[in-house]
N, C-alpha and C positions, 0 to 999 in steps of 0.2 A: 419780600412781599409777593405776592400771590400776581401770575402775569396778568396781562390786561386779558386775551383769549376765557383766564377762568375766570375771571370775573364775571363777561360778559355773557361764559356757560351761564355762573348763576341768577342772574338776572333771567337770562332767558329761559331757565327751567325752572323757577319758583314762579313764573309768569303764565307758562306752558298749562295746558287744562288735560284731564283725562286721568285715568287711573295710574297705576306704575306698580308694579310685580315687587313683591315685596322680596322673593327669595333673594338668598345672600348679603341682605343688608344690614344680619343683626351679629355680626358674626366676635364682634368685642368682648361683651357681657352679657349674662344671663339676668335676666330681672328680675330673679327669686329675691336677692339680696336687698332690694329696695324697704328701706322702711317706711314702715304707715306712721311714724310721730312726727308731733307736732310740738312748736315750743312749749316749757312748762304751765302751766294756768296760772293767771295773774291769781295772787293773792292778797294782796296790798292795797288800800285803796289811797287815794293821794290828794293829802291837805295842804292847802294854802296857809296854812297859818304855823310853818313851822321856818324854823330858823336857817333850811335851807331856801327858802324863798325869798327873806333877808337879805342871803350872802352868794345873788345873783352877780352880783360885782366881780365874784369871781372870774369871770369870763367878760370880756370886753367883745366877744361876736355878737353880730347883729343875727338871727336865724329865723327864717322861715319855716315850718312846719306845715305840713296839711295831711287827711286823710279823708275819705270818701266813702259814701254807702249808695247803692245806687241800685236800684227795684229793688229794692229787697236782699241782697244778696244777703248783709247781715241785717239783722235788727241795731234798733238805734239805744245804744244802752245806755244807763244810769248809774253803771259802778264801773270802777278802774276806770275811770276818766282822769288824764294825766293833769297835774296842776302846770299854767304857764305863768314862767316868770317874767319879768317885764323884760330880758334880754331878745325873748322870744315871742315873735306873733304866731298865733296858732290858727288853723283855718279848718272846717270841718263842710266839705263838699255834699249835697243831697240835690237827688234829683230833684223837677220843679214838682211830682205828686210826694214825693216821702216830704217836701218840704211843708209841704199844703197841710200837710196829716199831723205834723210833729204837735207830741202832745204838751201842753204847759210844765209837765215834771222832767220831760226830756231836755226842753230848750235851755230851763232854768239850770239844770244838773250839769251842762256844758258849758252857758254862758256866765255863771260863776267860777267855772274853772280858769274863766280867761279866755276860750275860743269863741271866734268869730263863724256863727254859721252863713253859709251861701248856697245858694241854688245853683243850678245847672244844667240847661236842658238836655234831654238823650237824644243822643246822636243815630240817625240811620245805618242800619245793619245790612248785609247781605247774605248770599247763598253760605258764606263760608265762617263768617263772625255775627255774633247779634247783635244789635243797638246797644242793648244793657253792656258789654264787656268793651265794644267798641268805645263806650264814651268813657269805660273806668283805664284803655289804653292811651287816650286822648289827656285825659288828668295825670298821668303818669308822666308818660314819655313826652308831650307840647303842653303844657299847664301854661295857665291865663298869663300873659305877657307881662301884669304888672311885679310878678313875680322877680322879674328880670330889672326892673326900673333904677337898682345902688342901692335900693335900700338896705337890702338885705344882703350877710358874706355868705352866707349856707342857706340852702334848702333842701328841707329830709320832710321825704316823703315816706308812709305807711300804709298796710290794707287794713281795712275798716276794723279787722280782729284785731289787731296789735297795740300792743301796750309798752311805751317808755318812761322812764323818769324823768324826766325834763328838767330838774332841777340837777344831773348829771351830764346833761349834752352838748353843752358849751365847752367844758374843760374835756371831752373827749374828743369834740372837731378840733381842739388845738394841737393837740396833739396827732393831728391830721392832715396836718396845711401843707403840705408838700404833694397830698393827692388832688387829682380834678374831682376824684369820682371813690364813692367807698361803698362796698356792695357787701355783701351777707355768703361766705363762702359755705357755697350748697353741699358737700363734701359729709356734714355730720347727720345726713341720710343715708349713704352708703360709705362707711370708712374706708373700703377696700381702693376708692378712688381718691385718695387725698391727694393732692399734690400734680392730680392727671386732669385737668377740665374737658379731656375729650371724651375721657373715658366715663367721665361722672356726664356728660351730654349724653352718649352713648345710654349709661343705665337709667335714666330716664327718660330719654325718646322711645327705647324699647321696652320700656315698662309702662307707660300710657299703649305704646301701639298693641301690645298682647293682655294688659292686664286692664289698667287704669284707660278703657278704650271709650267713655261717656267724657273724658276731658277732651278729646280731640274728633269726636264724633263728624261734625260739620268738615273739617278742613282734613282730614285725614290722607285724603291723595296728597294735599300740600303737603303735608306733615313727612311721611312718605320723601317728596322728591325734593323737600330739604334737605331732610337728613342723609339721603344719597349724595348728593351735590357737596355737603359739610364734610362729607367721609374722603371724599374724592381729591377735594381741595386739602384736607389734613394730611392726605399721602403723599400728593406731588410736591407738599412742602415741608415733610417731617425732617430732611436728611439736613436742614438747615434755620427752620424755623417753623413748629408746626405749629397749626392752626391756634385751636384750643389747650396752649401751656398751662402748665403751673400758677396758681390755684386756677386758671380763672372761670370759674360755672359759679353761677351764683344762684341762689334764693331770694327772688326778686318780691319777698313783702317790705322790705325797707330799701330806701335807697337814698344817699346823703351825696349832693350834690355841692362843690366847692368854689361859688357863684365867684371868688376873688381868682382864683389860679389862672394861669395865660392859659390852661388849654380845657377854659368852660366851653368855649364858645364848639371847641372839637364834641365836646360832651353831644352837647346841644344839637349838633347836627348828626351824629350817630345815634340819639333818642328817637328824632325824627326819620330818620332813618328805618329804625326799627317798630316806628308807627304806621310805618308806609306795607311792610310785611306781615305786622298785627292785621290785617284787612282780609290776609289771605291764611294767618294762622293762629291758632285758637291761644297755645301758650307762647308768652312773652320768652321763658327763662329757652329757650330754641334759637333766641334771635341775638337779644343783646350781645352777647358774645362777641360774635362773628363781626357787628358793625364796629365794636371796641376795636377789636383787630385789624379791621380795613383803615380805620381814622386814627391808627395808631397808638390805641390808647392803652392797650393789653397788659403792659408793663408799667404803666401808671395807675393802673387804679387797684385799690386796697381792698382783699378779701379778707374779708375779717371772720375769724374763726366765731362760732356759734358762741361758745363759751364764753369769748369778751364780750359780744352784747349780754348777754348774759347777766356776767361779772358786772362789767363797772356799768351799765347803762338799764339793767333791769329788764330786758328785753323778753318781755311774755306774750303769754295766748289771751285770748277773752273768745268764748265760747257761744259766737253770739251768730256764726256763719249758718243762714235757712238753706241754702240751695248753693244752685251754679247757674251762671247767664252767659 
């Protein structure tokens, strides 16, 4: 692990304010090779009244569910709305104006499926993050405590575009119980990186900071004297344990949380974690990483190739994202 000296480098220069010289820090990868796709578009839409809804029994997990839309980011839609079966409570987060507005074909289209809608108030922004993004980091990474209360052994989380099968979810967390944490191996946007998490950090921190530069606009110095600091700490530790191994960068619109494992509670406080650095920078997928690594979790949690959400879990797009906040 990484000395206490660099630790306490990085705290205090992601802390640190003022510009920082970019030259020499992109020197891994070129960020031509990044691609612009996104998962396939849902096609499907998902009824309750078929005989996988039935034969929920199959799966004896208790799961939580939730996703969130917040100013606006996406529109509130009315197709590919996933069915919940009774193994599963499903929760659908809106700010307190998107909730105010929700029109009677939306509530209805959701709340036959089985979700529970809720409010939310937004949370205050600063120089370097806005309210809007700050409270959809806050739903992510510290979600409402009763989440935590036994009732529930999983909780998977989604961004408002995303679309699962639900009646596929229970028998693919079992098949997962050994992990604390199951993440989305970010790798099938640039193949050249599979297998390298630092390298795939790499072609996307350097492709927001030259190309994709309206994602990190606000926080940019931070962005900047992160990714210096993550380079620096990957070198002094490569000859025995480097930073960002194998798979681990992730694609952080889904994330499946394994509320039963001994080392939630590690989860838990590495999300928080990476809640406390969301304040100061704009993408999440920069951070998680590094706090898995510190809290030891790096080798415990499961990237899961594109292809298997994919496969067994039906894992698509809906088309429904207005902007960025």
């Amino acid at each position: 692990r990484a000395a206490a000296a660099t630790t306490k480098l990085l705290r205090h220069e992601v802390k640190a304010e003022g510009a920082l010289d970019s030259h020499g820090l992109f020197a891994t990868t070129a960020s031509a090779g990044v691609d612009p796709f996104h998962p396939k578009e849902c096609t499907r839409e998902y009824s309750c009244v078929t005989a996988g809804h039935q034969k929920h029994h199959d799966s004896s997990r208790r799961i939580a569910v939730y996703s969130y839309i917040i100013a606006g980011y996406e529109s509130l839609r009315t197709h590919h709305v996933p069915c919940v079966p009774p193994n599963i409570d499903a929760f659908l987060f809106l700010d307190n104006d998107a909730h105010d507005h929700i029109r009677n074909s939306q509530r209805h289209k959701w709340t036959t499926q089985g979700w529970k809608i809720m409010n939310v108030s937004l949370r205050s922004g600063n120089r370097f993050v806005s309210g809007q993004r700050l409270t959809t980091k806050f739903l992510k990474f510290s979600p409402p405590r009763w989440f935590f209360n036994g009732t529930w052994d999983w909780l998977v989380e989604f961004d408002g575009n995303i679309a699962l099968d639900f009646m596929r979810l229970g028998r693919f967390l079992e098949t997962h119980e050994s992990q604390p944490l199951v993440l989305l191996d970010w790798s099938y946007h640039f193949p050249s990186c599979a297998g390298d998490g630092f390298e795939c950090f790499e072609s996307e921190a350097t492709n927001m900071l030259t190309e994709r530069k309206s994602y990190i606009k606000t926080s940019r110095a931070n962005v900047l004297r992160w990714k210096k600091v993550i380079e620096r700490m990957h070198e002094e530790n490569i000859n025995h344990h480097g930073l960002l191994q194998e798979p681990h960068y992730f694609e952080l619109n889904i994330m499946m949380r394994n509320l039963r494992h001994p080392k939630a509670g590690a989860v838990t406080h590495a999300m928080k974690k990476t809640l406390q650095q969301c304040h100061k920078i704009q993408r999440d997928q920069f951070i998680l990483p590094f706090f898995l690594w510190s809290h030891h979790l790096d080798t415990d949690t499961e990237a899961v190739p594109f292809k298997t959400l994919t496969n067994e879990l039906g894992y698509c797009m809906v088309f429904t994202r207005q902007g960025r906040n």
